[in-house]
C-alpha positions as CSV (number, residue, x, y, z in Angstrom):
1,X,27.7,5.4,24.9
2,X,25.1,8.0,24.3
3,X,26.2,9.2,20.8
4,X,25.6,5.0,20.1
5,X,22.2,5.3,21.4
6,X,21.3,7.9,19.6
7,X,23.1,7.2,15.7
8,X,21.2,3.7,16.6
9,X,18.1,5.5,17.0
10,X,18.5,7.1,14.0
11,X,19.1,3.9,11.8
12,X,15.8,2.1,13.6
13,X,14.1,5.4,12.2
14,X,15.5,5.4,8.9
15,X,14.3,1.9,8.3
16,X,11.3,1.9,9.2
17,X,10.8,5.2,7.1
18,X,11.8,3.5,3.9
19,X,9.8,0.2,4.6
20,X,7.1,2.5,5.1
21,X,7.4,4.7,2.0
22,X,8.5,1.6,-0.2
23,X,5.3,-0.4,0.6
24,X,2.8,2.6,1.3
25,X,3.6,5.7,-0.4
26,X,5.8,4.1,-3.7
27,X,3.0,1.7,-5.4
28,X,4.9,2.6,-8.7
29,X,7.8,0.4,-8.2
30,X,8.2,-2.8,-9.2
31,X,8.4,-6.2,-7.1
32,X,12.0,-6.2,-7.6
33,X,12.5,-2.9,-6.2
34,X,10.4,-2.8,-3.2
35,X,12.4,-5.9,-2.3
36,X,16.0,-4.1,-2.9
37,X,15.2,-1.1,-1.1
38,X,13.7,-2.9,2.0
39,X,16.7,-5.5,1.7
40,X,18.9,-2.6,2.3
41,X,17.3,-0.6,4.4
42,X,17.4,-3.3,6.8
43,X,21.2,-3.6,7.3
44,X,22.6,0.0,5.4
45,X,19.7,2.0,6.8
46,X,21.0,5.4,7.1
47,X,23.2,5.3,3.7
48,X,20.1,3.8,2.3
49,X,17.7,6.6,3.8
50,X,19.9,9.2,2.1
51,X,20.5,7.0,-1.2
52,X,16.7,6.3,-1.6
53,X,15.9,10.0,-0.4
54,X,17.7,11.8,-3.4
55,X,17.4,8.8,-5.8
56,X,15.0,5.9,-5.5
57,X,11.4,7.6,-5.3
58,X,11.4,8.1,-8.4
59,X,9.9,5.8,-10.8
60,X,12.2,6.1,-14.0
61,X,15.1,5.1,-12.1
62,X,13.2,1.5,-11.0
63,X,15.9,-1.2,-12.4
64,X,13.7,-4.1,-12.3
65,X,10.7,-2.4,-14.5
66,X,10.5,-4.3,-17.8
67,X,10.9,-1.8,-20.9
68,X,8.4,-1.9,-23.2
C-alpha cells in the first residue's frame, strides 16, 4: 500500500515537472511538441520524465519544427 502511495507520488511530481518545463522553461519548442510531451506526461509520466530528461530539452531533436 505504501510503496503505491509513494511511486504515485512520484508520477503526480514528474508530470507536473514536465508541464512545467515544457510551457515555462522550453519556449524553443514548437506547438507540436509542447503538445506531445504534455500529452504524455499526463498518462506515461515517469517514463516520460526520464525520456524528456535525457532527450527532449533539447531543441534539435523537436520533430514538429519545420526545416528550412
Amino acid at each position: 500500500m505504501a510503496f503505491g502511495t509513494i511511486l504515485g507520488a512520484i508520477a503526480v511530481v514528474a508530470a507536473i515537472w514536465i508541464i512545467y518545463d515544457v510551457i515555462v522553461n522550453n519556449k524553443g519548442l514548437s506547438d507540436g511538441m509542447k503538445i506531445f510531451w504534455i500529452v504524455f506526461a499526463v498518462f506515461f509520466s515517469i517514463i516520460t520524465a526520464v525520456i524528456y530528461y535525457l532527450v527532449g530539452r533539447n531543441q534539435k531533436n523537436d520533430l514538429f519544427r519545420r526545416k528550412k
